[in-house]
C-alpha positions in Angstrom: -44.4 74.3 23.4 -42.3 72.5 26.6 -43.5 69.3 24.6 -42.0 70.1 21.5 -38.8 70.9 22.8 -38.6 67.9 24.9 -39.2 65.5 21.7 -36.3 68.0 19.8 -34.3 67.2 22.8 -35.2 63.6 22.5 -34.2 62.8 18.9 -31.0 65.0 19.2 -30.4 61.8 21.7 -31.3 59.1 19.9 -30.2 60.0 16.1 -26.4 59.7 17.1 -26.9 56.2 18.8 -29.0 54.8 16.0 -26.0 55.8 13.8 -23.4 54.5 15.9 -25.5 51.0 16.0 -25.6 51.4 12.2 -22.1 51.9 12.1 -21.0 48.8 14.5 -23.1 46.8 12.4 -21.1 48.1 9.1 -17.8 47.5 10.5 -18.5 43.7 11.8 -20.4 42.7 8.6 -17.3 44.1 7.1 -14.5 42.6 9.3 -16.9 39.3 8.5 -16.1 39.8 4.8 -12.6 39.8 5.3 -12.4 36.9 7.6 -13.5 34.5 5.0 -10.9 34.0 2.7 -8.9 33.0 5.2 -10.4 29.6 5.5 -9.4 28.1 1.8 -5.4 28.1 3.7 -6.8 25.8 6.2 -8.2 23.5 4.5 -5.6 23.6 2.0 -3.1 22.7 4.4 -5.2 19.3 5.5 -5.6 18.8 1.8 -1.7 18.6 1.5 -1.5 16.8 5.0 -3.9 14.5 3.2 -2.0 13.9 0.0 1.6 13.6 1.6 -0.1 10.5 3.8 -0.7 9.2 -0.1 2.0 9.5 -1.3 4.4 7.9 1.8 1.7 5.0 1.7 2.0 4.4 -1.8 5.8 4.7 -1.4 5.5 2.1 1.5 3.5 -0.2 -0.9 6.1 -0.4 -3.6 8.8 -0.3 -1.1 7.1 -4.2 0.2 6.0 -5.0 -3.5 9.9 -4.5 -4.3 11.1 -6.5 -0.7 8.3 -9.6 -2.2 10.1 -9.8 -6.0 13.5 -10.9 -4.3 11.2 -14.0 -3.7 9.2 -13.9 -7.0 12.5 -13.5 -9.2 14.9 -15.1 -7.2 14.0 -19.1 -6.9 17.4 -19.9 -4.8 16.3 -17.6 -2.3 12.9 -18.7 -2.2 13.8 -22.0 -1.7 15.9 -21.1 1.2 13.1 -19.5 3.0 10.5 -22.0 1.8 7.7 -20.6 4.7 7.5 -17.3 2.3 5.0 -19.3 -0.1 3.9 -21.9 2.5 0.3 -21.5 2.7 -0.3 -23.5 5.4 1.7 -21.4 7.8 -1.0 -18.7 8.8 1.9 -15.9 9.4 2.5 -16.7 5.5 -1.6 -17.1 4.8 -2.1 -13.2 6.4 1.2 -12.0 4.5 -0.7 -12.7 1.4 -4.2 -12.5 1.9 -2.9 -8.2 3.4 -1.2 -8.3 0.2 -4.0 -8.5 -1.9 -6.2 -6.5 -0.3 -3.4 -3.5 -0.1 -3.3 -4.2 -3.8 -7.0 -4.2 -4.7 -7.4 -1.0 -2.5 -4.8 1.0 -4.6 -5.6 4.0 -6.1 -5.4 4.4 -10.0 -4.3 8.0 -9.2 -3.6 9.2 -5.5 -5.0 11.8 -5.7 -8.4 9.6 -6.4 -8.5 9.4 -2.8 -7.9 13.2 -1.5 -12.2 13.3 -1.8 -13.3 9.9 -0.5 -11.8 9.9 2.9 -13.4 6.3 4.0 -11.2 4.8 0.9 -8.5 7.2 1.4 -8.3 5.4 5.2 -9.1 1.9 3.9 -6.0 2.0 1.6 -3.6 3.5 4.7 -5.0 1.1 7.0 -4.5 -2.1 4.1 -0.9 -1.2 3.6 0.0 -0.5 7.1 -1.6 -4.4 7.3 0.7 -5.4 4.1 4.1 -4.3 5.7 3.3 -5.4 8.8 2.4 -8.4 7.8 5.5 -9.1 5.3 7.9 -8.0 8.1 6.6 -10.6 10.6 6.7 -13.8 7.8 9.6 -13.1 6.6 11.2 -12.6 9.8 9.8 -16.1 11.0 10.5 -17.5 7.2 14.6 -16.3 8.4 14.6 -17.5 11.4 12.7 -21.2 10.9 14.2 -21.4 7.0 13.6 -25.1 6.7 12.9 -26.6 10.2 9.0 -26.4 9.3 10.0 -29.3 6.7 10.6 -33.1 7.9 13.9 -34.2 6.7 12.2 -35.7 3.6 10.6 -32.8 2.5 14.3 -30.7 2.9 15.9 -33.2 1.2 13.1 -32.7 -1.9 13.8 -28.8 -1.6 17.5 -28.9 -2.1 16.7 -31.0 -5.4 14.2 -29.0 -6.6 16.7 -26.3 -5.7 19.5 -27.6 -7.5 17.5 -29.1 -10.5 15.7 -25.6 -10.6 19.8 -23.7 -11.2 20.1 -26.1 -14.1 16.6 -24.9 -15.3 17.7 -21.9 -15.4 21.0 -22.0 -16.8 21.1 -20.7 -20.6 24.6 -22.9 -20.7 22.7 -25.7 -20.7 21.0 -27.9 -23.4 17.1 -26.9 -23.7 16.1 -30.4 -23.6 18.6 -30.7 -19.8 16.8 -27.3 -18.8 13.4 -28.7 -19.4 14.0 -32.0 -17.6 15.3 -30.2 -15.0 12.6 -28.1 -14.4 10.0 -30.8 -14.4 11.1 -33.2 -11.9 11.8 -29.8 -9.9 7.8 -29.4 -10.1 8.0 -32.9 -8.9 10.0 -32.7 -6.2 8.2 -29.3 -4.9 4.5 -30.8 -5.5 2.7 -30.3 -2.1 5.6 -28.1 -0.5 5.6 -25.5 -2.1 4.3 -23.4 -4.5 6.3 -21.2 -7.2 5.5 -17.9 -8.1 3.8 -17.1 -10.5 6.8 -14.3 -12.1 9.3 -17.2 -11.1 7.5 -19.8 -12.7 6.1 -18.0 -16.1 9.7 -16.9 -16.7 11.3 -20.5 -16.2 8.8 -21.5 -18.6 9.1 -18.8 -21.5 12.9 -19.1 -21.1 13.1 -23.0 -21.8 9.8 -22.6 -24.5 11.9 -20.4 -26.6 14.8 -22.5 -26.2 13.0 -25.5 -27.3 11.6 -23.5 -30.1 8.0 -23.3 -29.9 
């Protein structure tokens, strides 16, 4: 009978732990549920960190691209700061060759690149490369403007200069405009090299002027 009791005694001791145990266990599997939807804001807020890096990237691109069409458009200006185009000049060869890359690297859509973080860095790291790399030409193209040319080779760029304005110059007689332009090629064979917008537009202008 003294047995009995005891194992009476015994159980009244353990039932009310076994439930509290149960009970602990209920609340943190509970307090667990709750705690996970709070990880979508996280990463949602490195998702938006991500994108704004885009999107000031991609401004920065077009920003240079814009800061480069003076040069394309603008063939006086061009010919003032000659080193801009001169490939020889390896401040000039690493302008171009960033440019290019930063170009080939550009997403379709930005948001292309929110999933794929290796291309999503490659393209930050290309234009950070591009900028840089425009800034320091052209500031050396500024400050050297002709002195990388012998006094020959000057002379030949103010004539290709000055033949390129009447080129260019609707005033003047399509067969003056094309004469000009071609002794302008002449005269910048070997120094430099027009762009391609510059050039194509020269070339359509004075086509449809001659009439074919």
């Amino acid at each position: 009978m003294g047995l009995v009791i005891r194992l009476i005694e015994l159980l009244l001791v353990l039932v009310p732990l076994v439930g509290a145990g149960y009970a602990t266990y209920r609340a943190v599997m509970s307090a667990r549920g709750r705690a996970e939807p709070e990880l979508p804001p996280a990463t949602g807020t490195a998702a938006a960190a991500s994108r704004r890096a885009i999107l000031r990237t991609v401004e920065e691109h077009d920003r240079t691209d814009t800061r480069w069409l003076d040069y394309e458009i603008d063939v006086a200006k061009l010919l003032d700061y000659p080193l801009m185009t001169d490939m020889r000049d390896p401040l000039t060869e690493r302008f171009h060759r960033a440019k290019l890359r930063a170009d080939f690297l550009r997403p379709a859509d930005p948001a292309d690149l929110l999933d794929d973080r290796h291309a999503m860095r490659e393209y930050l790291e290309a234009v950070q490369e591009y900028v840089t790399a425009f800034d320091v030409a052209e500031a050396e193209a500024i400050r050297r403007r002709r002195a990388a040319f012998s006094r020959e080779e000057q002379d030949r760029l103010t004539r290709a200069q000055r033949l390129l304005r009447v080129a260019a110059d609707t005033a003047a007689t399509p067969q003056e405009r094309d004469r000009a332009y071609r002794l302008a090629r002449r005269e910048l064979d070997g120094l430099v090299v027009l762009p391609e917008r510059a050039r194509v537009a020269l070339e359509r202008g004075i086509s449809g002027e001659l009439g074919d």
